[in-house]
Structures are given as structure tokens and as C-alpha cells.
C-alpha positions in Angstrom: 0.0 0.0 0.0 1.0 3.6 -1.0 1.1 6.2 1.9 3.2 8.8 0.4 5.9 9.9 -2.1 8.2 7.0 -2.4 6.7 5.6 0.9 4.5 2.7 1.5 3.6 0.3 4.1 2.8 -3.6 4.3 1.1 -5.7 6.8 1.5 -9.5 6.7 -0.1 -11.8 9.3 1.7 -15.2 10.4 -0.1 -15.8 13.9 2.0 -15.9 16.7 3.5 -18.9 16.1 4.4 -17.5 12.4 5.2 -14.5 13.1 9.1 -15.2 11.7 7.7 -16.1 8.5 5.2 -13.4 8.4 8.1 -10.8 8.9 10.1 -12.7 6.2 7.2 -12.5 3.5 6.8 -9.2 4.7 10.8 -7.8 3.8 10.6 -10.1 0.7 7.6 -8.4 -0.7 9.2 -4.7 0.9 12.9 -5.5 -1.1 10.9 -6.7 -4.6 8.9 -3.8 -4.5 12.0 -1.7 -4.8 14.1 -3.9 -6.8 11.2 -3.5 -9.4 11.8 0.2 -8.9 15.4 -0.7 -9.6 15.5 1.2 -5.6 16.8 -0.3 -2.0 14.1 -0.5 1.0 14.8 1.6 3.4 12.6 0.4 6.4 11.1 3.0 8.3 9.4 1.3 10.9 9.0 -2.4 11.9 6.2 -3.6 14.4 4.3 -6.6 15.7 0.8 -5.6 15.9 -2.2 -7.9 17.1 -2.6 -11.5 16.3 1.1 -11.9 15.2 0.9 -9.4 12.3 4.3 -7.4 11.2 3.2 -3.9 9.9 6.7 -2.4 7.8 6.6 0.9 6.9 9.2 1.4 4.5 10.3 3.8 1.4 12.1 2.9 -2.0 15.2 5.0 -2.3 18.1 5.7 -5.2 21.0 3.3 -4.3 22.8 6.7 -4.0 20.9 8.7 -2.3 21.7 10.0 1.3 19.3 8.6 3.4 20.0 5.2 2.8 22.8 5.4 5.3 20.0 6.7 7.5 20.3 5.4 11.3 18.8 1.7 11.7 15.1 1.4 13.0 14.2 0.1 16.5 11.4 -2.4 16.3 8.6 -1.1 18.6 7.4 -4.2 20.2 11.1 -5.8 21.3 14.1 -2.5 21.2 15.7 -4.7 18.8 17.9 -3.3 16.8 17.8 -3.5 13.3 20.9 -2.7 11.3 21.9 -2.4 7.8 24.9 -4.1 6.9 25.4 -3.3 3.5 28.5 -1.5 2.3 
């Protein structure tokens, strides 16, 4: 789903016994949608809603530009730390 200028949102449900494959589905779709745009995700938010549902909030950016190197997200529901390793 669109929510604004290069931003967009997607909620997958697993249950709570899925929920790791329901936040895998979830970046999969995220990263294709970009990759289509030829663009990298930048994930903007990341969090475990009701039921076992991942809601990521994310926006397709230039592989140059600046706010890819933007700091990495804290999942709401856990304070884990989500970090982008890419070089």
C-alpha cells in the first residue's frame, strides 16, 4: 500500500507462532517492491501488531541517495535493533 511519495507500508499476518515467516514474507515483498523500482528498501518502521501481524513501513530510495545510510530502526514491540549491513 501507498502512503506517500516514495513511501508505503505492508502488513503481513503469520499468527504468533508465524510471526518469523510473516516478517520474512513481509521484507521479501518490501525489497521486490523496490528492486522493481530498480531502488533499495529503506525500512522506516517495523512492528508486531495484534494476532502476530508485522506492519513495515518502508520507502524505496536511489542506491545513491543519502538517506539510505539513515540510522537503523528500532522495532517497537522488542528494542531490537535493526541494522543495515550493506557497504
Amino acid at each position: 500500500m501507498i502512503v506517500g511519495e516514495d513511501k508505503y507500508s505492508i502488513a503481513v499476518s503469520g499468527g504468533d507462532e508465524k510471526i518469523v515467516e510473516a516478517k520474512k514474507i513481509a521484507y521479501t515483498e518490501a525489497n521486490q517492491e523496490c528492486a522493481n523500482q530498480g531502488k533499495e528498501i529503506l525500512v522506516l518502521s517495523e512492528s508486531r501488531v495484534r494476532y502476530g501481524t508485522i506492519d513495515l513501513t518502508f520507502r524505496c530510495l536511489d542506491k545513491d541517495d543519502p538517506e539510505i545510510q539513515k540510522t537503523p530502526v528500532k522495532e517497537k514491540d522488542s528494542g531490537v535493533l535493526i541494522e543495515d549491513q550493506r557497504q
